[in-house]
C-alpha positions as CSV (number, residue, x, y, z in Angstrom):
1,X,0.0,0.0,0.0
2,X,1.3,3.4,-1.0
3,X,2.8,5.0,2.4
4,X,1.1,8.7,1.1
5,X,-2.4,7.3,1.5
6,X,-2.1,6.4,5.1
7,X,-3.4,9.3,6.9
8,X,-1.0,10.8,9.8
9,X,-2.3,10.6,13.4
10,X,-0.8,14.0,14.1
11,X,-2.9,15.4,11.5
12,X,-5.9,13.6,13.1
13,X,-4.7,15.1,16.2
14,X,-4.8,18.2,14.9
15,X,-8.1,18.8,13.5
16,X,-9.5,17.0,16.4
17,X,-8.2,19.6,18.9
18,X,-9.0,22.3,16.2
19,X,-12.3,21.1,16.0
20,X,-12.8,21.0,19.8
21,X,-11.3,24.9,20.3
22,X,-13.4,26.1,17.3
23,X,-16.5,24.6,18.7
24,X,-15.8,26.5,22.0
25,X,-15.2,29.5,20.6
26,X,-18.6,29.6,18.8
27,X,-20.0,29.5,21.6
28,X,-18.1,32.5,23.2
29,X,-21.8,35.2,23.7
30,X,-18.9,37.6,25.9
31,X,-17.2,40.6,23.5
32,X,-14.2,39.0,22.1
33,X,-11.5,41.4,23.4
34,X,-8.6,43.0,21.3
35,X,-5.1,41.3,21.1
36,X,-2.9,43.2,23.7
37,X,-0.2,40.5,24.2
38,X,1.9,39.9,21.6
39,X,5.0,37.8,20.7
40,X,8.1,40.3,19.8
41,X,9.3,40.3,16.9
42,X,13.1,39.4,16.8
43,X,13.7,42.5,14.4
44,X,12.9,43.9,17.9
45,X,14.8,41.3,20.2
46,X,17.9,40.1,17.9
47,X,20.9,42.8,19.9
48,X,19.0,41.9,23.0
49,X,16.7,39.0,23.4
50,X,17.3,38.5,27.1
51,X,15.3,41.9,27.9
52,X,12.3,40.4,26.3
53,X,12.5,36.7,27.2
54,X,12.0,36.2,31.9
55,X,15.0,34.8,33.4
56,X,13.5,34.3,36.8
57,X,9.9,33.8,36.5
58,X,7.6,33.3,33.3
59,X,3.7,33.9,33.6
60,X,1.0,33.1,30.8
61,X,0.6,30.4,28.4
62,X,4.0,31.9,26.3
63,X,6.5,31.4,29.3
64,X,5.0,29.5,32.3
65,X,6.5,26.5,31.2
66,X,9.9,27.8,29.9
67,X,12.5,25.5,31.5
68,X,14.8,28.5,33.2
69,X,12.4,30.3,34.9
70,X,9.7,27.4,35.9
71,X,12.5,25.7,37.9
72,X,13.6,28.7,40.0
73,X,9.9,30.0,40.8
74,X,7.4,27.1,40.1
75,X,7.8,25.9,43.6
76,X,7.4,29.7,45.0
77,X,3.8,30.0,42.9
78,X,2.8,26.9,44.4
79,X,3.9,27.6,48.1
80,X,1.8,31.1,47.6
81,X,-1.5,28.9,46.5
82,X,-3.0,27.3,50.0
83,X,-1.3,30.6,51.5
84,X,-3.5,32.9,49.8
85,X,-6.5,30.6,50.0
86,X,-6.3,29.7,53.9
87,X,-6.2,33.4,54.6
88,X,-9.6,34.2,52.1
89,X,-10.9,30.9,53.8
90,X,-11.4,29.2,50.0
91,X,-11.8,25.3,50.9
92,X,-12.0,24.1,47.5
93,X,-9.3,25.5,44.9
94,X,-10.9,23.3,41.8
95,X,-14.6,24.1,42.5
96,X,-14.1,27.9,43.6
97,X,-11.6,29.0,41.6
98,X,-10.1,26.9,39.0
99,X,-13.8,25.6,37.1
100,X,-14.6,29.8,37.0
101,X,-11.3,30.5,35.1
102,X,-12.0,27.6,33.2
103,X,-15.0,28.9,31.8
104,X,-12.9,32.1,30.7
105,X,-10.5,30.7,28.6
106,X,-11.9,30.7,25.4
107,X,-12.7,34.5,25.9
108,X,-9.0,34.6,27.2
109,X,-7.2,32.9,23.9
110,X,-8.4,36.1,22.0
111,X,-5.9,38.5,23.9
112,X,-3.1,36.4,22.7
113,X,-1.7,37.5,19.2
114,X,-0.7,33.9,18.1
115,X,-2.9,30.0,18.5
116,X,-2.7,28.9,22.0
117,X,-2.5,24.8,21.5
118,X,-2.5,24.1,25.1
119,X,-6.4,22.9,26.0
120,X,-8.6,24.4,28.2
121,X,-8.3,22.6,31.4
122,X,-4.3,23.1,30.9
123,X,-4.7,26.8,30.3
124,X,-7.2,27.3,33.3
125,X,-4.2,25.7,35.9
126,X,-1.7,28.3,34.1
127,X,-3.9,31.3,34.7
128,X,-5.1,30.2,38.0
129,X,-2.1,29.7,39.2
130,X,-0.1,32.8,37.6
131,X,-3.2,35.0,38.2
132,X,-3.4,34.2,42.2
133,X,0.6,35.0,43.0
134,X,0.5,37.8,40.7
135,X,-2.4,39.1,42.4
136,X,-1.1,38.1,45.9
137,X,2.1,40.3,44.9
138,X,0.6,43.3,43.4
139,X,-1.8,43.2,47.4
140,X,2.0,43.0,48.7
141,X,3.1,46.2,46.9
142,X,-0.5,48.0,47.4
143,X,-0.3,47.5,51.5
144,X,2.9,49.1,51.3
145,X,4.7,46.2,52.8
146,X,8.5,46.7,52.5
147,X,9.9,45.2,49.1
148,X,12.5,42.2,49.3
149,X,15.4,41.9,47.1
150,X,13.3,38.4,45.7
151,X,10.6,40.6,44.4
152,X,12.1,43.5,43.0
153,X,14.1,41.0,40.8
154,X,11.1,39.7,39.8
155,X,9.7,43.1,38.2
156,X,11.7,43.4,34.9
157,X,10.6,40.2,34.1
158,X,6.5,41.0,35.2
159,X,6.9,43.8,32.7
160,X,7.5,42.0,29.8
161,X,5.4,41.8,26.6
162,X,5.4,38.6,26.2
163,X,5.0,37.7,30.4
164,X,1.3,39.5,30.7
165,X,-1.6,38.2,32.5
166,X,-4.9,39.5,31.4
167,X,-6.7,41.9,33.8
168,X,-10.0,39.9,33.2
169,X,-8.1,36.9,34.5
170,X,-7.1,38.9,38.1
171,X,-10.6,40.3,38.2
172,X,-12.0,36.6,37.5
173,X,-10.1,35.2,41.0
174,X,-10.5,38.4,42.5
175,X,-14.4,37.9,42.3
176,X,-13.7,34.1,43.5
177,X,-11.7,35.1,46.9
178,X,-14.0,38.3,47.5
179,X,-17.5,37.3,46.0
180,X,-19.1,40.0,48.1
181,X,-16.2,43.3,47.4
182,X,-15.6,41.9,43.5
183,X,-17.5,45.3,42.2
184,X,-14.6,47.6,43.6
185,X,-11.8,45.5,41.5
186,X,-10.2,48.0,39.0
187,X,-7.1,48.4,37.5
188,X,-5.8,50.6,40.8
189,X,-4.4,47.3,41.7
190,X,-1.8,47.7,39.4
191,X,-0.7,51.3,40.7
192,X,1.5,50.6,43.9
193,X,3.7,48.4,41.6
194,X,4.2,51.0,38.7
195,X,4.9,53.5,41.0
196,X,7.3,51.9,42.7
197,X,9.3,50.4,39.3
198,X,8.0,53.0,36.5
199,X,11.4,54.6,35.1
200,X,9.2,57.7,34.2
201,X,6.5,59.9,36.1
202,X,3.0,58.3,36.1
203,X,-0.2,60.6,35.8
204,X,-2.8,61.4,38.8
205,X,-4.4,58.4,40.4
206,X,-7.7,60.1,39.0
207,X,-6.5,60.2,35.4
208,X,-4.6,56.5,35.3
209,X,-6.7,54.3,32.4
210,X,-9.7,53.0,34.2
211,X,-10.6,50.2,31.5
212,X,-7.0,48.2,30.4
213,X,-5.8,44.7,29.2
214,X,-3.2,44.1,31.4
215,X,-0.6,45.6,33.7
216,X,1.9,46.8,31.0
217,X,-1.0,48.8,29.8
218,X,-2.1,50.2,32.6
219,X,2.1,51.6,32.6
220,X,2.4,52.7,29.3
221,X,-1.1,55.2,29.4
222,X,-0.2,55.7,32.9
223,X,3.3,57.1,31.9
224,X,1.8,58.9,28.4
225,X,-0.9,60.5,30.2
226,X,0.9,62.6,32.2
227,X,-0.4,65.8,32.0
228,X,-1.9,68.9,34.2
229,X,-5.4,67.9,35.6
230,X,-7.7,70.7,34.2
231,X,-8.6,72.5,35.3
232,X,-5.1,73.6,36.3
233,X,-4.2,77.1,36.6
234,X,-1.6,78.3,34.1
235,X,1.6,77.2,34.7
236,X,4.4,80.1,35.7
237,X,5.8,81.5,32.7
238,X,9.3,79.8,32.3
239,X,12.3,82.5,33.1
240,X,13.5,84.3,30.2
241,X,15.7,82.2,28.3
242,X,19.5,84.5,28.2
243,X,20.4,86.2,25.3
244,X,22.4,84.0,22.9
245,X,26.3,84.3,23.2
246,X,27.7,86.4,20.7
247,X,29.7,84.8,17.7
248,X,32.8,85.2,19.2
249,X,31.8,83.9,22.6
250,X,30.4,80.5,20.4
251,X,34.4,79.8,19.1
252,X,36.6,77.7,21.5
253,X,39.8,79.6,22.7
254,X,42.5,78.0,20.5
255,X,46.0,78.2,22.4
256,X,48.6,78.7,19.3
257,X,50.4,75.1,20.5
258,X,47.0,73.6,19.4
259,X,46.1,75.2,16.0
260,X,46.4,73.6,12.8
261,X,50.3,73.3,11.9
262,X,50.4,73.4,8.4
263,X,54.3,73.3,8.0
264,X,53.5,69.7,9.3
265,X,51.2,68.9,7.4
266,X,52.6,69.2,3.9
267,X,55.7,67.5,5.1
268,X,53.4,64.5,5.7
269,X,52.6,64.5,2.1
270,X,56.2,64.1,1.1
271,X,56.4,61.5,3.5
272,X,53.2,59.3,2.8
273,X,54.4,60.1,-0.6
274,X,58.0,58.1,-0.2
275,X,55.6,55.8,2.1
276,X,53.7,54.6,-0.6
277,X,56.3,54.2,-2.9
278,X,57.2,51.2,-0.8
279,X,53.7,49.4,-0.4
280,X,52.7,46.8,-3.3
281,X,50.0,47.4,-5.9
282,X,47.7,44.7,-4.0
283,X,48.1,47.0,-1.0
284,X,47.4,50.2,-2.8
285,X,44.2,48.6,-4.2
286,X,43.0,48.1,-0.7
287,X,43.6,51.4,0.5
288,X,42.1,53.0,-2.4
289,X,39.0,50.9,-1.9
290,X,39.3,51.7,2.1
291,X,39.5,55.0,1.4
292,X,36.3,55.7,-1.2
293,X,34.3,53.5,1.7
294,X,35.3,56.4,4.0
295,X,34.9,59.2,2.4
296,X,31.0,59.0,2.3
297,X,30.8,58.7,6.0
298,X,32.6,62.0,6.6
299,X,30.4,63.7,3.8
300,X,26.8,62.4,4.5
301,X,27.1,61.2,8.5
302,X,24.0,62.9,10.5
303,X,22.6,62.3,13.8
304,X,19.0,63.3,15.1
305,X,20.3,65.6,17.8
306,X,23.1,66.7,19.0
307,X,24.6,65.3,22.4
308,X,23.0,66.9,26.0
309,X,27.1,68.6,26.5
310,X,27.2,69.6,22.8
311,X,24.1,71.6,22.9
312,X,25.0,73.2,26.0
313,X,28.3,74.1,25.6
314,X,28.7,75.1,22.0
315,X,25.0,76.9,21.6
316,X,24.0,77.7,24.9
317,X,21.3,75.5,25.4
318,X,20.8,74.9,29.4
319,X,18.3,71.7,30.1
320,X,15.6,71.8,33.1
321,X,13.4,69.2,34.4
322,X,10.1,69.6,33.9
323,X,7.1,69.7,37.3
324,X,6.1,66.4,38.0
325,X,3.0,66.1,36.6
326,X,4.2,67.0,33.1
327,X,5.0,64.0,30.6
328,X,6.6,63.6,27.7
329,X,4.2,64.9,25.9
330,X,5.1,68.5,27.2
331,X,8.7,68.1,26.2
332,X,9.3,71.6,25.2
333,X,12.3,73.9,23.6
334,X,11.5,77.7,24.6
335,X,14.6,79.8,23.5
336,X,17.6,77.8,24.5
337,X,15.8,76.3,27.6
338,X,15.3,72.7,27.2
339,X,12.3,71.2,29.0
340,X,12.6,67.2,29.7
341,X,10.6,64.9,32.3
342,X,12.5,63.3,35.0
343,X,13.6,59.7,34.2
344,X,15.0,57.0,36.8
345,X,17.2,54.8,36.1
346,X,17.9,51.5,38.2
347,X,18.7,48.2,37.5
348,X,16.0,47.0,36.1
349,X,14.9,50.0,34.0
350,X,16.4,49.4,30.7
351,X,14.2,45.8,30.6
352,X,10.9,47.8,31.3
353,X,11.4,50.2,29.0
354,X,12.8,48.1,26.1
355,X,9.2,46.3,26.7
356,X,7.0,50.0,26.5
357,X,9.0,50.6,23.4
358,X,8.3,47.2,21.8
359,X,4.5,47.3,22.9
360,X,4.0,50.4,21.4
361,X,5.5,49.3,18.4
362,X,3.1,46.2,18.8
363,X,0.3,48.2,19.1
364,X,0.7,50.5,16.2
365,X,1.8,47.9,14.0
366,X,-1.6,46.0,15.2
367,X,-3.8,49.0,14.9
368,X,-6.2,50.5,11.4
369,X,-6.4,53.6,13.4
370,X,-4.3,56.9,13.4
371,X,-5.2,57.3,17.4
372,X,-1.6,56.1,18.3
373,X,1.4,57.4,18.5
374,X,4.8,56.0,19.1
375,X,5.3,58.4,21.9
376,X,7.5,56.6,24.3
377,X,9.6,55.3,21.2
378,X,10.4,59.1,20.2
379,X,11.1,60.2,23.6
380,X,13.8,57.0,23.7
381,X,15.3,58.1,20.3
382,X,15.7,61.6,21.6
383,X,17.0,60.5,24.6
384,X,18.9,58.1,22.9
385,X,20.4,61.2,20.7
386,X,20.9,63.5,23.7
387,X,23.2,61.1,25.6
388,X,26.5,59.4,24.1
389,X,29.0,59.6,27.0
390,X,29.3,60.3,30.7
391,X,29.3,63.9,30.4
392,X,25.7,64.2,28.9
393,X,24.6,62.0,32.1
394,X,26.8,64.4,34.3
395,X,25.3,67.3,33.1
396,X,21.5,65.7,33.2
397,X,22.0,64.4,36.4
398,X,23.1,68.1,37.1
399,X,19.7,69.7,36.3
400,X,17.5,66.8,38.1
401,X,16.6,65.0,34.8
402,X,18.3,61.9,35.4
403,X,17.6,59.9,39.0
404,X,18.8,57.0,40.1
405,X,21.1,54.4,41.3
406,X,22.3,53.0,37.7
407,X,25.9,54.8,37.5
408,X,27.0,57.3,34.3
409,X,28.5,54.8,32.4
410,X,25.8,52.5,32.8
411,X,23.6,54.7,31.7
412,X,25.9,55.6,28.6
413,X,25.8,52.0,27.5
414,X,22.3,51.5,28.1
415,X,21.2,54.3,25.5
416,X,23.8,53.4,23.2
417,X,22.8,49.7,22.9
418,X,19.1,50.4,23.1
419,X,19.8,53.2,20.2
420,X,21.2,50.1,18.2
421,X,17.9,48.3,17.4
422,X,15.2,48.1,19.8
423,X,13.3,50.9,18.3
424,X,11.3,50.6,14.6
425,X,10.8,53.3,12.5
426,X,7.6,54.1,12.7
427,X,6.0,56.1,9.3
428,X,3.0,59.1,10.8
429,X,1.1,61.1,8.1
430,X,2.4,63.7,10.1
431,X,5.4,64.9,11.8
432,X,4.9,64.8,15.8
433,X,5.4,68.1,18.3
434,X,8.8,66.0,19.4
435,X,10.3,66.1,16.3
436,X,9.2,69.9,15.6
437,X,11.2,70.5,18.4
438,X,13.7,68.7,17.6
439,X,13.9,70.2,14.5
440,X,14.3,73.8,16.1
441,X,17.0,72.7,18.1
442,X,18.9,71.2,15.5
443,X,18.3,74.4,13.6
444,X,19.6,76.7,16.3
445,X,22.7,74.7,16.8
446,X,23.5,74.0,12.6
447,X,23.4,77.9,12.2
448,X,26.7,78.0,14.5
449,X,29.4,79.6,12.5
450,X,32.0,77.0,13.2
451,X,28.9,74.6,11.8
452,X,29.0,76.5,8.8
453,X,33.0,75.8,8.9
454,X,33.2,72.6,9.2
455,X,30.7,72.2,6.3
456,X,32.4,74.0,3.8
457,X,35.9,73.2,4.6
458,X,35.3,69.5,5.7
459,X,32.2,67.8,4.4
460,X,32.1,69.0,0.8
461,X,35.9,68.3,0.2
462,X,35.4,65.2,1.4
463,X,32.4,64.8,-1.3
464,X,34.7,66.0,-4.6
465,X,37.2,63.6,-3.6
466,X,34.6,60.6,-3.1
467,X,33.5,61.7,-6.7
468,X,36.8,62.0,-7.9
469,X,38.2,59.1,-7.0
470,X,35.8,57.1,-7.9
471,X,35.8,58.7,-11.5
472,X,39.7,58.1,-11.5
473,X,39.2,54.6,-10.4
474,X,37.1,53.8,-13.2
475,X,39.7,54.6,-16.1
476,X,43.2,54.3,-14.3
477,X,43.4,50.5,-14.7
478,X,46.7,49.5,-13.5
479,X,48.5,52.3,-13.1
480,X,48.2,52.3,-9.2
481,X,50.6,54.8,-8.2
482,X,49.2,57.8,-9.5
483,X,46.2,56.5,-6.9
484,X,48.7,56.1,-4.5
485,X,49.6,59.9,-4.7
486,X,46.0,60.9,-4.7
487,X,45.2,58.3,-1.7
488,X,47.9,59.8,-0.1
489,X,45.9,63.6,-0.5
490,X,43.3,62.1,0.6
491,X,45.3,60.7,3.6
492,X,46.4,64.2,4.5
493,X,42.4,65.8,4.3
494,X,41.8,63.2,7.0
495,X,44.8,64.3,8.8
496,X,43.6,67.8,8.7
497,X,40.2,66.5,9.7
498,X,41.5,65.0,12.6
499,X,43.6,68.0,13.7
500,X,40.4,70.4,13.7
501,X,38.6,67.6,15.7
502,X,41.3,67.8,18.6
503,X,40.7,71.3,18.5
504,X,36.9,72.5,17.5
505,X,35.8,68.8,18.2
506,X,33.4,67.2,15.8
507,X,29.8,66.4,15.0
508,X,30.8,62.8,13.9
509,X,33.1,60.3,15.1
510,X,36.3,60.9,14.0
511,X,37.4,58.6,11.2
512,X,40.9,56.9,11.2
513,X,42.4,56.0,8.3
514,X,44.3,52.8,8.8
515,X,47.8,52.6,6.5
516,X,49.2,49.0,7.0
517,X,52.9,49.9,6.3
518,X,52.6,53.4,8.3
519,X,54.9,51.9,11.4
520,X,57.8,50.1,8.7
């Protein structure tokens, strides 16, 4: 018999149980809620996956039985079951608790972005179980009970995407334990813990999202919400911003040791001159094609924003923190005062934001509507922009902006890194307040004279010669060393480019042209 026509039991398998979870959901007569937790993407995860992935303790059909994590804390979730239920007096866990979640799950599959294949009675233990030490921790943080070291390791991993519980699951057990005081469950129960591990400022306890999906939700409206309560009188008119520094006051003091030796310089020629003489025609062809990859970066390089200690000390721009009950949507630029909310940093913060970031992503990306906004993700990329070494957090730190136990070059590497990948770009129909801001700073600081400098005597050079030597290139064949002298020009520009960047410093990072016989 031909081995194609015998059917395969998995496939049997398979439309059995599809059959049985399609049935179910048929008979769903609850509003099927939206998809809020989503699997992230590994565009989003690739430099980092260990920020979106628990490593102590994993929650949800997605992670509850990954291996790592369900060996350190399985045991703890269990201990925490007849704990909680002694002390709400529950005598039976199945017929109390565990058949009432059962009867949810189907209504529960639909907040998951991808098929669940786990079966109902399986799923109910999960969210039982997860749902009753989640909701016995978030009591712990809301009685203001002091915070082990155990628990606050367990945050960065409760914020993750991929680790969320659905708020109708906590409500479901919350109505079992408290049958008579279930009306008065809302999403507050989620405040105490977000206050406690939000890097940024949350909004009023009367504005915070009344109606959300889960607890990263109820963070990332919480944290974008931020605003005045109207009515609110008028805030006080910020001081005036000082008159900009005159021309002369924007050009670093050059001591004549310093300045640009030109005597030096052209000596250098007539010595990378002899140099090359020396190298092979192999060698040359590699630095010529070294060299036309460079050039390009030097001419076309830009960055979003200027670093935090660029913008102050080259065009007067002075940074202040903004009232507490002012977001990120009231990031402001008025004169050459800089308005940015506060933002603490500890060890866990770089995990919880990494997740707002990707669920906003997730959420735009899952949305037909124009209502959102990848707020959080532009605050990040201007942050991101704003600090590139320990100076910019120095400064930051300075002016109350940045809190905190993470130290400065922690925080360096954490915006570097996170500038690296974990942000999408995101296409709007229309550019966002941020980036009109942004835009005006970037416009005050590029109308620096020594901006205007460096363009004309650095970056368009550095364009003719990309031209030209690619033109040369093209019709030279194998008569290397009339490259070789023009390499060695080149050589030279970058020279000179590196001696104004030791004095004026530079907008880019300096390039280093690599000869491989320079030291013979």
């Amino acid at each position: 018999m031909d081995p194609s026509l015998i059917s395969d039991p998995r496939e049997a398998k398979w439309v059995a149980e599809t059959s049985q979870l399609l049935d179910r959901q048929l008979k769903i007569e609850a509003e099927i809620p939206p998809v809020s937790i989503f699997q992230v993407p590994e565009t989003i995860t690739s430099k980092k996956p260990e920020a979106y992935k628990p490593q102590q303790i994993g929650f949800g059909p997605y992670h509850h039985f990954q291996p790592g994590p369900y060996s350190k804390m399985q045991h703890q979730k269990l201990l925490s079951l007849p704990r909680v239920l002694k002390h709400h007096k529950i005598p039976d866990f199945r017929q109390v608790l565990l058949h009432k979640v059962e009867k949810l799950v189907p209504v529960i599959r639909a907040c998951y972005e991808t098929f669940l294949r786990d079966d109902d009675v399986t799923m109910a233990w999960v969210f039982a179980i997860d749902g009753l030490f989640l909701l016995d921790l978030f009591r712990t943080y809301d009685r203001g009970h002091p915070i082990n070291k155990r628990l606050l390791l367990l945050s960065q991993d409760i914020m993750m995407v991929e680790n969320q519980i659905p708020f109708m699951v906590l409500k479901e057990i919350n109505q079992a334990l408290h049958s008579s005081s279930s009306d008065n469950f809302s999403p507050s129960i989620f405040r105490s813990f977000c206050e406690i591990n939000s890097p940024l400022e949350l909004c009023s306890r009367l504005q915070a999202p009344s109606s959300v999906q889960h607890l990263l939700h109820y963070m990332y409206f919480s944290i974008i919400n931020n605003r005045p309560r109207p009515p609110a009188p008028s805030p006080p008119s910020p001081s005036p911003s000082p008159s900009p520094p005159s021309t002369q006051d924007n050009l670093p003091v050059v001591p004549i040791q310093q300045s640009l030796d030109i005597v030096s310089i052209v000596e250098t020629v007539i010595d990378l001159s002899n140099l090359i003489e020396k190298v092979p025609d192999k060698e040359i062809v590699q630095l010529y094609e070294q060299t036309i990859t460079s050039l390009p970066e030097l001419s076309t390089t830009k960055t979003t924003i200027p670093s935090a200690s660029k913008l102050a000390a080259r065009a007067g721009f002075r940074f202040q923190d903004l009232p507490q009950d002012e977001g990120i949507q009231h990031i402001n630029v008025i004169g050459r005062n800089f308005y940015l909310p506060r933002i603490t940093l500890n060890r866990d913060s770089e995990v919880i934001l990494r997740n707002l970031v990707a669920y906003e992503t997730l959420i735009m990306l899952d949305s037909d509507s124009d209502d959102y906004h990848p707020l959080i993700t532009e605050y990040m990329g201007l942050m991101c922009g704003l600090i590139v070494n320990v100076e910019d957090v120095k400064l930051l730190k300075k002016e109350n902006i940045i809190k905190g136990d993470l130290g400065e070059d922690e925080i360096v590497k954490m915006f570097v890194e996170m500038s690296g990948g974990c942000m999408l770009s995101l296409k709007t129909k229309e550019k966002s307040k941020l980036q009109e801001k942004i835009d005006e700073v970037n416009k005050v600081y590029e109308s620096r004279p020594m901006m205007k400098v460096e363009y004309f005597l650095l970056e368009k050079p550095a364009n003719w010669m990309r031209v030209g030597l690619t033109r040369i290139g093209s019709f030279v064949g194998g008569t290397w060393k009339i490259l070789a002298f023009m390499v060695s020009i080149v050589t030279v520009f970058m020279l000179t480019y590196q001696a104004y960047c030791d004095v004026y410093g530079c907008e880019k990072n300096n390039l280093k042209l690599m000869l491989p016989y320079a030291s013979s």
